[in-house]
C-alpha positions in Angstrom: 87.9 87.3 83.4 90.6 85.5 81.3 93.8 85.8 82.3 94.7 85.7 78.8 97.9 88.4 78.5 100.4 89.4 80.9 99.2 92.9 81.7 95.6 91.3 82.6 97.4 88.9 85.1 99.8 91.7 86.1 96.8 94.1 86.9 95.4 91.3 89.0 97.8 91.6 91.1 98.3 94.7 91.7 94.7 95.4 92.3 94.4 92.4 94.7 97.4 94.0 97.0 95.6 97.4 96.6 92.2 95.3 98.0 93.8 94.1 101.1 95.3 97.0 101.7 91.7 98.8 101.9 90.7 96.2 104.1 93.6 96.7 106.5 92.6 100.5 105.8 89.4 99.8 107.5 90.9 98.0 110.5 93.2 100.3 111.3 90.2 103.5 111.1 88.8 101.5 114.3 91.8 101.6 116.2 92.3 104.9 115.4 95.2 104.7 113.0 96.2 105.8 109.4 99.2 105.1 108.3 100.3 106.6 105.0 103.8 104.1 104.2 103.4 101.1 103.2 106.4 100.5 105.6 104.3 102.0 108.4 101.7 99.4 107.5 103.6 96.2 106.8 105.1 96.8 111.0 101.6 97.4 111.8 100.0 94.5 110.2 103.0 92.3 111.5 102.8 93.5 115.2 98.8 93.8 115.6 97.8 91.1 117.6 94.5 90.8 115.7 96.2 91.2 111.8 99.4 89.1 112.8 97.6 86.3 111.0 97.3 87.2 107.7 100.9 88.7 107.9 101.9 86.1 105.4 99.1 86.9 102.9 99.9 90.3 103.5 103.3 90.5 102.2 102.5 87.6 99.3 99.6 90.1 97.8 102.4 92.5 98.5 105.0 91.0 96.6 102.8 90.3 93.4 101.6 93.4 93.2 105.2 95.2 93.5 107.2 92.8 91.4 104.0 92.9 88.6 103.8 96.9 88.9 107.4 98.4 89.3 110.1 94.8 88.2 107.8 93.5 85.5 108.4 90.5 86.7 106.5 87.8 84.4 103.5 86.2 86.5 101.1 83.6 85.4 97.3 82.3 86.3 98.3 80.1 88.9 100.3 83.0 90.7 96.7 84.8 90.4 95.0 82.1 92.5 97.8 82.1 95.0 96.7 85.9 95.3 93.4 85.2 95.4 93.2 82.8 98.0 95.4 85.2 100.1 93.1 88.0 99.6 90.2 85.9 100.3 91.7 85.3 103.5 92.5 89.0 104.4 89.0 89.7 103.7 87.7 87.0 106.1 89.4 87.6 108.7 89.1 91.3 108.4 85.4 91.7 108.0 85.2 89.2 111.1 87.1 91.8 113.0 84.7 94.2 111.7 81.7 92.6 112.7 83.0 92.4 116.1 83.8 96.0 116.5 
């Protein structure tokens, strides 16, 4: 897709936080867990000996998608790839976890 207006890029964003935050979704159904704040899930992710490494990712896919969503803050493409490579990362490492369960 081009990321050729704001509210492309902006959507990006926000739909990339909304990924990962399926992904950690998943995880968390194994352990038994559903947390329904994003609060609730940010502690989680940041304590959870097995998500503690994509913490970071977490809270930049976060970020983006918040500050794009509800501040309007302005974005650009290469803030996109940032986001992507942090998704991609959350994905990995998640559907390793996965595998494994």
């Amino acid at each position: 897709m081009a990321l050729d207006s704001q509210a492309k890029i902006d959507w990006v964003l926000v739909i990339l936080f909304y990924a990962a935050m399926h992904y950690v979704e998943a995880y968390l159904a194994t352990v038994g867990q559903h947390l329904r704040s994003h609060t609730a899930r940010d502690g989680f992710v940041g304590r959870d000996p097995n998500l503690r490494r994509i913490y970071s990712n977490y809270q930049d896919l976060k970020y983006f998608g918040y500050n794009a969503r509800y501040e309007m803050q302005k974005f650009v493409a290469s803030d996109v790839t940032h986001a992507t490579t942090s998704f991609a990362t959350i994905q990995a490492h998640i559907k390793t976890i996965l595998a494994g369960a």
